[in-house]
BALOBA-1460 file (C-alpha; in Angstrom, 3 decimals):
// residues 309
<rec num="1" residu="x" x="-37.496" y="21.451" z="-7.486"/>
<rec num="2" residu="x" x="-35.578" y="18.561" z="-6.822"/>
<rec num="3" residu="x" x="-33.501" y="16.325" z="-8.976"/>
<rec num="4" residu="x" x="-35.423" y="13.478" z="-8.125"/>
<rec num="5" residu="x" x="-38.786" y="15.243" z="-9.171"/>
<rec num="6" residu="x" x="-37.050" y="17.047" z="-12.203"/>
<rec num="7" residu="x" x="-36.068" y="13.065" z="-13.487"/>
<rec num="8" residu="x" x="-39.816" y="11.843" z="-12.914"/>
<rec num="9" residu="x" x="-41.171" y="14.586" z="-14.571"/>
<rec num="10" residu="x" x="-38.688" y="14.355" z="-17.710"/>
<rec num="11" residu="x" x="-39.315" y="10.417" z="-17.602"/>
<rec num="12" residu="x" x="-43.646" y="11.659" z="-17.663"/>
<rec num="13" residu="x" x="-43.247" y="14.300" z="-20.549"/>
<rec num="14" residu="x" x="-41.092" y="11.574" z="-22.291"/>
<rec num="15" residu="x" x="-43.614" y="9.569" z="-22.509"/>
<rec num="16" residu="x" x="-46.498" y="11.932" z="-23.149"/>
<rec num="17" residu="x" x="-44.445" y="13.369" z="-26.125"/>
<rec num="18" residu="x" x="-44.157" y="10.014" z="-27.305"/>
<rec num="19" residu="x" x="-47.670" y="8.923" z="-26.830"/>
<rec num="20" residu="x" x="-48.726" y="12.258" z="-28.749"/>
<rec num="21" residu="x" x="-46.511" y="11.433" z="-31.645"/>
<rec num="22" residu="x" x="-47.777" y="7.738" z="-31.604"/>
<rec num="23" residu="x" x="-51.279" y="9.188" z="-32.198"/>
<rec num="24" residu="x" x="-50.134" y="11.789" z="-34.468"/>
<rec num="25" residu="x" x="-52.314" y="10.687" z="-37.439"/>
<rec num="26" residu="x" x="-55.682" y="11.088" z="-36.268"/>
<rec num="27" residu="x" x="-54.893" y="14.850" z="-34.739"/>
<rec num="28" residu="x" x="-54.981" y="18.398" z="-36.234"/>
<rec num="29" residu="x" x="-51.977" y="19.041" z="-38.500"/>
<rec num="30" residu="x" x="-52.604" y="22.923" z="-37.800"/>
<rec num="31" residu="x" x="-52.556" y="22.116" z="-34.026"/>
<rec num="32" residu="x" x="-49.763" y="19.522" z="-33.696"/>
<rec num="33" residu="x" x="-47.443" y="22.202" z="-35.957"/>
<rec num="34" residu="x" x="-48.083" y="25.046" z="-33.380"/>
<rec num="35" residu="x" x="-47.291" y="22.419" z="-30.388"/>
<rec num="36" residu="x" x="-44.543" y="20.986" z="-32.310"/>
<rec num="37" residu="x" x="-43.383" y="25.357" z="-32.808"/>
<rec num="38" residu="x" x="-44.023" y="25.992" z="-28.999"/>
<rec num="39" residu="x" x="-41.746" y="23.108" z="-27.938"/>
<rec num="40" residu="x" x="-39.015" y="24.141" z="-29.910"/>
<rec num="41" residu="x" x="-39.453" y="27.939" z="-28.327"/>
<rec num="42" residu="x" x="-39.392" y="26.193" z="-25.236"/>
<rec num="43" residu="x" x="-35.986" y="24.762" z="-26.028"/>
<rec num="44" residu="x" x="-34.769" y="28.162" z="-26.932"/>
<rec num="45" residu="x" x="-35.749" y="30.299" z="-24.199"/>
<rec num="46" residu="x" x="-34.631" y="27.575" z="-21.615"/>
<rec num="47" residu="x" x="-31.407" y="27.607" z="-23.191"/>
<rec num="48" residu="x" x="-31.074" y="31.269" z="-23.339"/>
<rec num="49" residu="x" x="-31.649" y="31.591" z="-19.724"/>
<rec num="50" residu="x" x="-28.684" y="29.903" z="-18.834"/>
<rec num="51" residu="x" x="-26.997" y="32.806" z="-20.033"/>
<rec num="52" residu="x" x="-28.715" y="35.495" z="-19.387"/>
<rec num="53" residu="x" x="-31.058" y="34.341" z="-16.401"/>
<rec num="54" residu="x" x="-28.361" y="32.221" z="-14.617"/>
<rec num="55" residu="x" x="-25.124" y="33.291" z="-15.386"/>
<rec num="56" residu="x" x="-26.137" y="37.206" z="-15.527"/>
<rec num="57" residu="x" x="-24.774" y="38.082" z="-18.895"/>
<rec num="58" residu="x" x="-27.288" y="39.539" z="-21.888"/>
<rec num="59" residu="x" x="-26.766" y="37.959" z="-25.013"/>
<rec num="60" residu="x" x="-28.483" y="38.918" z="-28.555"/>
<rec num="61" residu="x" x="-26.990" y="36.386" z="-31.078"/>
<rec num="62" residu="x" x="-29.299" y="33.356" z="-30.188"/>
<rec num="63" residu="x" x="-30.987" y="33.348" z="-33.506"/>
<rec num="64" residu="x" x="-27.467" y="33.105" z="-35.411"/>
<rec num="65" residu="x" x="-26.571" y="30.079" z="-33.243"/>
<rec num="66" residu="x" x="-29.994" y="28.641" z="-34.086"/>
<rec num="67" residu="x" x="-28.948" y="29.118" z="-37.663"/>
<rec num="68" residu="x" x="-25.803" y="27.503" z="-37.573"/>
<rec num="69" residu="x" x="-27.868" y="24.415" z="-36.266"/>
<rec num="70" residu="x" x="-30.787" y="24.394" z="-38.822"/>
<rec num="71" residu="x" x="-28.467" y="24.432" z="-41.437"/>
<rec num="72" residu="x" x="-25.564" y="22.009" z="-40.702"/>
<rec num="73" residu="x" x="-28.450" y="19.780" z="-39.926"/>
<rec num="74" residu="x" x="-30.831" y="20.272" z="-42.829"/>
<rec num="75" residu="x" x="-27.567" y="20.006" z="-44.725"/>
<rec num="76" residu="x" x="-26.947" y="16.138" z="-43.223"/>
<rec num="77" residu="x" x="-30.128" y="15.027" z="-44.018"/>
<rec num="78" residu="x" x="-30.365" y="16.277" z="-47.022"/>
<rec num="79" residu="x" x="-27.036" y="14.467" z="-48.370"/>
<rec num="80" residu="x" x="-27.536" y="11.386" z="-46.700"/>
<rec num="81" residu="x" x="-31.290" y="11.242" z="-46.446"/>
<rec num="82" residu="x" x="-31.217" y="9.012" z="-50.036"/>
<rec num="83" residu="x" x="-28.773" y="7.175" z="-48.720"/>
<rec num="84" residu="x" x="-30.314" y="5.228" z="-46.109"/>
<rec num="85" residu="x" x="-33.499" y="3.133" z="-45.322"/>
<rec num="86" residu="x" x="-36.412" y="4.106" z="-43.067"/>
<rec num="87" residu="x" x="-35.582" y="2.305" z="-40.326"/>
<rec num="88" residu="x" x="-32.102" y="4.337" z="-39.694"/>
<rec num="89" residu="x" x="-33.620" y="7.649" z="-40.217"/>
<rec num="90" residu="x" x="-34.716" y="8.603" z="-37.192"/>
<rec num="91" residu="x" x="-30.806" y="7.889" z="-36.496"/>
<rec num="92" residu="x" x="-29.983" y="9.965" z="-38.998"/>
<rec num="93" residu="x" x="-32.187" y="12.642" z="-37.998"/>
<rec num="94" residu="x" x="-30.873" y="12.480" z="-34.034"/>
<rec num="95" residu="x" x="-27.192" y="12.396" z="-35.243"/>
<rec num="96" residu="x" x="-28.054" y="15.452" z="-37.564"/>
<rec num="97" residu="x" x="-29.152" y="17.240" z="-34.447"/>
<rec num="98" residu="x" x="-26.383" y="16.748" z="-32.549"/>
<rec num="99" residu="x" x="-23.769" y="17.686" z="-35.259"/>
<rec num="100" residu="x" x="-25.841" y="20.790" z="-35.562"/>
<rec num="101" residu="x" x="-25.658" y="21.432" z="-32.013"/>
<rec num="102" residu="x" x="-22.563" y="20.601" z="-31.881"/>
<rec num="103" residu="x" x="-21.722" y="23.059" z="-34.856"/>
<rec num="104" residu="x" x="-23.341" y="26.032" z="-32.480"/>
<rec num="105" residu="x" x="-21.571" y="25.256" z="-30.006"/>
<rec num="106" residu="x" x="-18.039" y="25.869" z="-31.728"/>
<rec num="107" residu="x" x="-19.710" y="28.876" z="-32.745"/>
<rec num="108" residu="x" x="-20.840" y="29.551" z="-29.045"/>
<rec num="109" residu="x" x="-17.011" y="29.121" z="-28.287"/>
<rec num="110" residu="x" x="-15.996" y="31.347" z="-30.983"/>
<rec num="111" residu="x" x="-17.684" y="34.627" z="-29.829"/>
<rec num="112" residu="x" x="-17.504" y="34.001" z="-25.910"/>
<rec num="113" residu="x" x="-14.062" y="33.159" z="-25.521"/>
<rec num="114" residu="x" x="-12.914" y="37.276" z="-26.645"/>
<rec num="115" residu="x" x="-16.186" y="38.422" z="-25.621"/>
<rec num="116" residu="x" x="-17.168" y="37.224" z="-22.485"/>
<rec num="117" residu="x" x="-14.561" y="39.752" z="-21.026"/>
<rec num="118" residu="x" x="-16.952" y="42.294" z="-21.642"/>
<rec num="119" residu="x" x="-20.134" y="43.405" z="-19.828"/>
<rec num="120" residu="x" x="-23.899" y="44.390" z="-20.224"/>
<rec num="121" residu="x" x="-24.554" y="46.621" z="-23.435"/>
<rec num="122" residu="x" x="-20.947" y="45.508" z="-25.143"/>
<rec num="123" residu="x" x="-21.643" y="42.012" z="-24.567"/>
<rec num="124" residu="x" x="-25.283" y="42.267" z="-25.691"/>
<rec num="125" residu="x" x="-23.553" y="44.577" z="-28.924"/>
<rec num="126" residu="x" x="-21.057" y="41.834" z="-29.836"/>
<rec num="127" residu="x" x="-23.733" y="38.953" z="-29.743"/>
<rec num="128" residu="x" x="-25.858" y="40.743" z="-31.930"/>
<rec num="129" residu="x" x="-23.301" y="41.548" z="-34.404"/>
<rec num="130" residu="x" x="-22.396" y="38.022" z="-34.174"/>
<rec num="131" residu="x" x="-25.504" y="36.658" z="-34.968"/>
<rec num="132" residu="x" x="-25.819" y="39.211" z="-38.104"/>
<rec num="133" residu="x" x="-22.295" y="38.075" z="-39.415"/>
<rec num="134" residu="x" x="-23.477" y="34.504" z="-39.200"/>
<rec num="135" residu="x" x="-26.901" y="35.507" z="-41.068"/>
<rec num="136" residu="x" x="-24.762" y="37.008" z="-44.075"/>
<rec num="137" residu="x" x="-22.526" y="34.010" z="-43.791"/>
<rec num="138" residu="x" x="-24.897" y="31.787" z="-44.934"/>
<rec num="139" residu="x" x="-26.736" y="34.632" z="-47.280"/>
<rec num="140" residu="x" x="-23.339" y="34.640" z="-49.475"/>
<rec num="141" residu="x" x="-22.586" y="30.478" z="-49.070"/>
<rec num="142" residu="x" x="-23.530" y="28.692" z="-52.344"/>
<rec num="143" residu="x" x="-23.169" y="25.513" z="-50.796"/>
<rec num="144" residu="x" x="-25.883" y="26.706" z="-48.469"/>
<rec num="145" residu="x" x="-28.687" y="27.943" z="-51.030"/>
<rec num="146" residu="x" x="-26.889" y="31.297" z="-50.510"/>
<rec num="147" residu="x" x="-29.904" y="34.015" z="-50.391"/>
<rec num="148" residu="x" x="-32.439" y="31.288" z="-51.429"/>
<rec num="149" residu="x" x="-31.205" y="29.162" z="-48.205"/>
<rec num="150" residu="x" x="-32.161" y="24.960" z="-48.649"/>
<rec num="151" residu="x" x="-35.540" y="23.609" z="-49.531"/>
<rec num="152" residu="x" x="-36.864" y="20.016" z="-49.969"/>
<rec num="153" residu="x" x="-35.605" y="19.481" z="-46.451"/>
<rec num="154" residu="x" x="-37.526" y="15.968" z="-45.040"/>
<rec num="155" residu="x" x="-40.330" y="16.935" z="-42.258"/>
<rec num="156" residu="x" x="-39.378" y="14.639" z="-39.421"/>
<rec num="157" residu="x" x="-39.659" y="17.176" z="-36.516"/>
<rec num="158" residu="x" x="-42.983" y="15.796" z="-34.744"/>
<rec num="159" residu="x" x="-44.562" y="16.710" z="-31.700"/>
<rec num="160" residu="x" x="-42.704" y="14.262" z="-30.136"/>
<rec num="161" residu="x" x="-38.705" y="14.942" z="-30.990"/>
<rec num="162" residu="x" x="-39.942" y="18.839" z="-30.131"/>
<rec num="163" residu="x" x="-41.118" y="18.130" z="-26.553"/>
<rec num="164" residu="x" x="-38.791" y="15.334" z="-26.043"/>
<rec num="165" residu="x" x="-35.844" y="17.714" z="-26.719"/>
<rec num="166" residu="x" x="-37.574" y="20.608" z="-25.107"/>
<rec num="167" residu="x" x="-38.337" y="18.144" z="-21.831"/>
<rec num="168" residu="x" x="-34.400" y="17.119" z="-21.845"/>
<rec num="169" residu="x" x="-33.239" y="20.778" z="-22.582"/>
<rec num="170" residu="x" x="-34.807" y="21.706" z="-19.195"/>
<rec num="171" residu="x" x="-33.785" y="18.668" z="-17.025"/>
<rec num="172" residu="x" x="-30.022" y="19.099" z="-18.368"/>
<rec num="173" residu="x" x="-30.041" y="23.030" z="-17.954"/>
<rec num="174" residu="x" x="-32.075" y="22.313" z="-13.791"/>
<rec num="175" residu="x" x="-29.410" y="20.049" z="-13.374"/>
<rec num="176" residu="x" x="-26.871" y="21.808" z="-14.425"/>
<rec num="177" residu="x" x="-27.869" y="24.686" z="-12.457"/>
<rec num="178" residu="x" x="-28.766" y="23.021" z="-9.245"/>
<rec num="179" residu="x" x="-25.042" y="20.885" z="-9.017"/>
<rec num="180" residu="x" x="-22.118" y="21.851" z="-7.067"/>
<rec num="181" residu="x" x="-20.610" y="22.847" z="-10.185"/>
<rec num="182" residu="x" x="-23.560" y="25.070" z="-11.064"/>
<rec num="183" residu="x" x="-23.676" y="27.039" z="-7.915"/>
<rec num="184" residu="x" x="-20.476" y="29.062" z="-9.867"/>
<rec num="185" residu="x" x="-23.504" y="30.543" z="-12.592"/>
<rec num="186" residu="x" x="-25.234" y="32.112" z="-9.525"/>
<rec num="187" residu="x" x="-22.343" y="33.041" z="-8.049"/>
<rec num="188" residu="x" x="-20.849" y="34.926" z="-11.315"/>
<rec num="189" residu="x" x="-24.497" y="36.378" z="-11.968"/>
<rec num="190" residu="x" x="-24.593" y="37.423" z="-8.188"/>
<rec num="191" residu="x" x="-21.294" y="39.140" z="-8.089"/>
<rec num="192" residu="x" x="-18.118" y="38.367" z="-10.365"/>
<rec num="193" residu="x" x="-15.330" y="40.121" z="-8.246"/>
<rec num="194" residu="x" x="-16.621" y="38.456" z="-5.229"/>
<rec num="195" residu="x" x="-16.675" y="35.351" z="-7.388"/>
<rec num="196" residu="x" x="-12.942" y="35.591" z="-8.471"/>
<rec num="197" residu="x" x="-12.149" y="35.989" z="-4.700"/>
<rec num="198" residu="x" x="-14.050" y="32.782" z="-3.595"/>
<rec num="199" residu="x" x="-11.652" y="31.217" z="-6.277"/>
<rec num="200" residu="x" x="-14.036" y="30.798" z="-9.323"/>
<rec num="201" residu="x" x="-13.252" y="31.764" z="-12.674"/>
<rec num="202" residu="x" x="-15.843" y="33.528" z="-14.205"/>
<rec num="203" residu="x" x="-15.026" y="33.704" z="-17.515"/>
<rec num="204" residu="x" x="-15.121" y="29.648" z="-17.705"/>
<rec num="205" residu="x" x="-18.534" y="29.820" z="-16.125"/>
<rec num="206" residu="x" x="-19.157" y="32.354" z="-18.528"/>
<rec num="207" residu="x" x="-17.841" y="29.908" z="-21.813"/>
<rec num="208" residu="x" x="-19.819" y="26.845" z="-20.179"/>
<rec num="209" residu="x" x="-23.053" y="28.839" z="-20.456"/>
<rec num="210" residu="x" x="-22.484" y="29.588" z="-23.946"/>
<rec num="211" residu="x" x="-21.452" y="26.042" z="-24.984"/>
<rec num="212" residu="x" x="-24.599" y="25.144" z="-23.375"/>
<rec num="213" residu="x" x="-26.815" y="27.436" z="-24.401"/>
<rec num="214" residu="x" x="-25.485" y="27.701" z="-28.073"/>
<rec num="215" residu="x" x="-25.731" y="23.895" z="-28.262"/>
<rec num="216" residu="x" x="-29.571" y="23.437" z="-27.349"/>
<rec num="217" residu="x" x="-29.811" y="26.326" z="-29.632"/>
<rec num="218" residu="x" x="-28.486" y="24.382" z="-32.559"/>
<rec num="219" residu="x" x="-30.499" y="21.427" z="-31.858"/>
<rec num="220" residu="x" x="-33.536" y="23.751" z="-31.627"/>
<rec num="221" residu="x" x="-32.315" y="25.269" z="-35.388"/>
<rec num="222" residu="x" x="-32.603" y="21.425" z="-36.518"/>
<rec num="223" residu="x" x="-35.845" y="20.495" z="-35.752"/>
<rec num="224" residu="x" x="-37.082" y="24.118" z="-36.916"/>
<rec num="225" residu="x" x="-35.604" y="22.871" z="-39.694"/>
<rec num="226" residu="x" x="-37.123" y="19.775" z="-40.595"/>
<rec num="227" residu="x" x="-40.467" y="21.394" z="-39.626"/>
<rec num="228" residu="x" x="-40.424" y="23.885" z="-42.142"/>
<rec num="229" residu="x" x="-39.130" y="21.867" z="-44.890"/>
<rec num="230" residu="x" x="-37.539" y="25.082" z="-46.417"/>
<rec num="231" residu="x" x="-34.905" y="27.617" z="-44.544"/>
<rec num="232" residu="x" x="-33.114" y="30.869" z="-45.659"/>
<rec num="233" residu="x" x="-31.200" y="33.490" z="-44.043"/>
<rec num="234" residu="x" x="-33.833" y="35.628" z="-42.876"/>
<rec num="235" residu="x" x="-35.421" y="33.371" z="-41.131"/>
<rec num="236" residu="x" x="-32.918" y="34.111" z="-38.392"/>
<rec num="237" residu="x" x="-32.320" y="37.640" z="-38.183"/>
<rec num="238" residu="x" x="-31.725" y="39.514" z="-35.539"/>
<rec num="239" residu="x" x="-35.846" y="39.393" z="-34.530"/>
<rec num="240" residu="x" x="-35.464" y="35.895" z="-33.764"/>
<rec num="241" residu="x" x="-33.028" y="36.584" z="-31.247"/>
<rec num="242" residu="x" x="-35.312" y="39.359" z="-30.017"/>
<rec num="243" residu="x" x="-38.441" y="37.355" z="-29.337"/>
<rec num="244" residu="x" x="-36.326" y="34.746" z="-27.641"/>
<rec num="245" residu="x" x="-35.283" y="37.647" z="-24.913"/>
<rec num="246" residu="x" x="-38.540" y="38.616" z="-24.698"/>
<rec num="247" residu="x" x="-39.548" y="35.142" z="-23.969"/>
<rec num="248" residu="x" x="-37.079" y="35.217" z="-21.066"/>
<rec num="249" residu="x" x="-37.844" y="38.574" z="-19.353"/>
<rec num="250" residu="x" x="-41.304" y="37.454" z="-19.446"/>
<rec num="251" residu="x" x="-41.236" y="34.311" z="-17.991"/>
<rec num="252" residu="x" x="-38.838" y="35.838" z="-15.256"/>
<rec num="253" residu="x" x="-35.109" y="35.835" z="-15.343"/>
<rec num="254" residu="x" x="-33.287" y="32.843" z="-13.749"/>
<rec num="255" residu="x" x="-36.916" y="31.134" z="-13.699"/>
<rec num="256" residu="x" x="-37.407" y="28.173" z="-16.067"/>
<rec num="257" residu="x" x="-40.488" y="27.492" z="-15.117"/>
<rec num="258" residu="x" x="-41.551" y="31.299" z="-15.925"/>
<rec num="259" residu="x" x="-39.727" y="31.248" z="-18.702"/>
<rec num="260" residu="x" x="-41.331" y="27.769" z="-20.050"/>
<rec num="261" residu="x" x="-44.701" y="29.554" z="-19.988"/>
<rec num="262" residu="x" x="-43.644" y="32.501" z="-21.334"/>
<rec num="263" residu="x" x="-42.448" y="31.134" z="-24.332"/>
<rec num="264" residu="x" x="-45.726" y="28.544" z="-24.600"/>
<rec num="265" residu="x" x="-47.809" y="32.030" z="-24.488"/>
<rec num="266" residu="x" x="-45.954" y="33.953" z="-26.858"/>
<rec num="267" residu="x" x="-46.165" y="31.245" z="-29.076"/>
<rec num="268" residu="x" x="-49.558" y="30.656" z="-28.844"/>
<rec num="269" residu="x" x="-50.803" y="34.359" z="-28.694"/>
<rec num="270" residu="x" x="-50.132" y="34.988" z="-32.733"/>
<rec num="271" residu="x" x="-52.225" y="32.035" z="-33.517"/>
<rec num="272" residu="x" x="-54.895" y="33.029" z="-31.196"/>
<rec num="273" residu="x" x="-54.893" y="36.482" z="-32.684"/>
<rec num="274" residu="x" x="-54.779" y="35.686" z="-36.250"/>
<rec num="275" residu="x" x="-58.622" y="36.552" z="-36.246"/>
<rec num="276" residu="x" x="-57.855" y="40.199" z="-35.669"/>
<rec num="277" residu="x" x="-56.162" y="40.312" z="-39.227"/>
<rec num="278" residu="x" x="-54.254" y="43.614" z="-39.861"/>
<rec num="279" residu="x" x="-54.310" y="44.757" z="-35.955"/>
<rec num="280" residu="x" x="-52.874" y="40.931" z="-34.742"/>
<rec num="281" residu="x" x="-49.555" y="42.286" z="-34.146"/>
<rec num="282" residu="x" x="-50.517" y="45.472" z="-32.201"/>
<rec num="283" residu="x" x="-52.629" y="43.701" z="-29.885"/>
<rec num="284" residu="x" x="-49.756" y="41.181" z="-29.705"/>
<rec num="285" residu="x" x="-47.203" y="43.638" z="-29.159"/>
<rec num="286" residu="x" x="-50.031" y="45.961" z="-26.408"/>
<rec num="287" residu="x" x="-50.722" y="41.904" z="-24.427"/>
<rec num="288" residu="x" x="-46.823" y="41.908" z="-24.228"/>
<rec num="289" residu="x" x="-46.382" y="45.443" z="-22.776"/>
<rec num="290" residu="x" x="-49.301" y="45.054" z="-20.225"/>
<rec num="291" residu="x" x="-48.176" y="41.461" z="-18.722"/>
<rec num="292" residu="x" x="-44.912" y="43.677" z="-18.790"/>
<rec num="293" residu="x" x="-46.369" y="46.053" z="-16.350"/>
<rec num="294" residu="x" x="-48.808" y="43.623" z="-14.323"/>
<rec num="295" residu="x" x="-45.818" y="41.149" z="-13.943"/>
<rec num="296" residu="x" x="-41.746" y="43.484" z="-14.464"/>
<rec num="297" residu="x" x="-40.290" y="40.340" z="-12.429"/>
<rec num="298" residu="x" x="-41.595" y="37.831" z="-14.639"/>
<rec num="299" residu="x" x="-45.097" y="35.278" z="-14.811"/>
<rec num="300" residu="x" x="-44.084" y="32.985" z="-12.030"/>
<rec num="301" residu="x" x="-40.964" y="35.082" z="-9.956"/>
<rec num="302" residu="x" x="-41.754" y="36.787" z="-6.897"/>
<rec num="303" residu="x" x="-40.890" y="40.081" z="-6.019"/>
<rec num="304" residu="x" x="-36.684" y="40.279" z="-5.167"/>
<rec num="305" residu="x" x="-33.737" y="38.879" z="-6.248"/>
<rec num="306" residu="x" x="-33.314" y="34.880" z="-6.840"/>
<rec num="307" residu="x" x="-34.028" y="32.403" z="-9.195"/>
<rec num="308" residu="x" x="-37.054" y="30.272" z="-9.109"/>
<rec num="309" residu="x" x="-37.556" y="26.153" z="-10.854"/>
């Protein structure tokens, strides 16, 4: 896709998110909290396959940067939520997001700058060791709600600030992707020797897709956040990382159109099987390994190497 038709469609699912939100009141709460959940899986998976889709590396600590996001946020607004009218929340709220994406990001920066030299199973080893470190990090912090985590956190994630980021976390990461700059992701995923000898540094390709990814990750953390009203540790283990890979295999890697629908279906999928009681999660987990087998390069990539939207 083109720039030009990525910016019209971010300007049209702008305005539908908004338009949803606006008509909020008269809606399902059950139904606008699973959209609201499936946007914010959307920003996660989009993010993540910068990393591993684009720039060819396989990273496991996505749900610890997702952390570090929901709480430095949820911690904002809860100390300064008091402290200010109605009318500047939603400032309060956007500037909490971006301080906890910002927060990821650092923490993106931490584990890829002595990481990132490593490949494949040790990078995908030290990312998921990351995330756990940052998981008991915030199980020990008092100022955190150690083991208990933070509660009483204001619900101000709506359908709207979770497809507006989600519609902005894809535009940034197509754009990103498709610029002269960008072309170094596919080139380090493609081949990183023949990378260095074009002149490209991989490793700063490498830190960029972190900083990215780990950033959207954050912001995705925040409004989990203030959707839930209430967030501990656990809530971010190393399963939330897991489901966000799955996410991107699915949808295809290097495909963020795949990947958006991959991440709308396995969001979706629980809720649809919640009538099947005890057996929800087998036939979850049996629909999973048979689109698996139907589809190994992903919903919407075709068979060979190359990424697709």
């Amino acid at each position: 896709m083109r720039l030009g038709g990525a910016r019209r469609w971010l300007v049209l699912a702008l305005l539908v998110a908004a338009a949803v939100s606006a008509g909020s009141g008269v809606m399902n709460r059950y139904y606008l909290g699973v959209a609201s959940e499936v946007g914010i899986n959307v920003i996660l998976a989009v993010s993540l396959n910068l990393i591993n889709g684009y720039t060819g590396q396989f990273s496991l600590g996505h749900g610890g940067f997702m952390a570090v996001g929901a709480y430095v946020a949820a911690k904002m607004t809860l100390v300064f939520g008091e402290q200010v009218g109605a009318a500047f929340q939603p400032l309060l709220f956007a500037g909490a997001l971006v301080a906890g994406g910002g927060a990821a990001a650092l923490a993106g920066l931490a584990v890829g700058v002595p990481s990132l030299r490593l490949r494949g199973d040790y990078l995908a080893v030290v990312t998921l060791c990351f995330g756990e470190i940052i998981r008991v990090v915030f199980q020990n912090s008092a100022f955190f709600g150690a083991a208990t985590g933070l509660s009483g956190i204001a619900p101000w994630t709506t359908f709207g600030w979770s497809w507006g980021v989600a519609a902005l976390t894809v535009y940034v990461v197509l754009a990103l992707v498709h610029s002269t700059y960008g072309r170094g992701f596919l080139a380090v995923n493609d081949d990183e020797i023949a990378a260095s000898a074009m002149g490209l540094n991989p490793l700063k390709y490498k830190v960029t897709a972190f900083l990215v990814g780990a950033f959207f990750a954050g912001v995705a953390g925040g409004l989990f956040a203030h959707m839930k009203r209430a967030i501990n540790p656990e809530g971010f283990n190393f399963m939330r990382s897991i489901d966000v890979v799955v996410m991107v295999i699915l949808g295809g890697m290097g495909n963020t159109a795949g990947v958006v629908a991959a991440a709308v279906l396995l969001t979706v999928l629980p809720e649809l099987l919640r009538g099947f009681s005890d057996c929800r999660m087998i036939a979850y987990s049996l629909l999973i390994i048979v689109l698996m087998l139907l589809r190994p390069q992903g919903l919407f990539r075709r068979s060979g190497k190359g990424g697709g939207l």
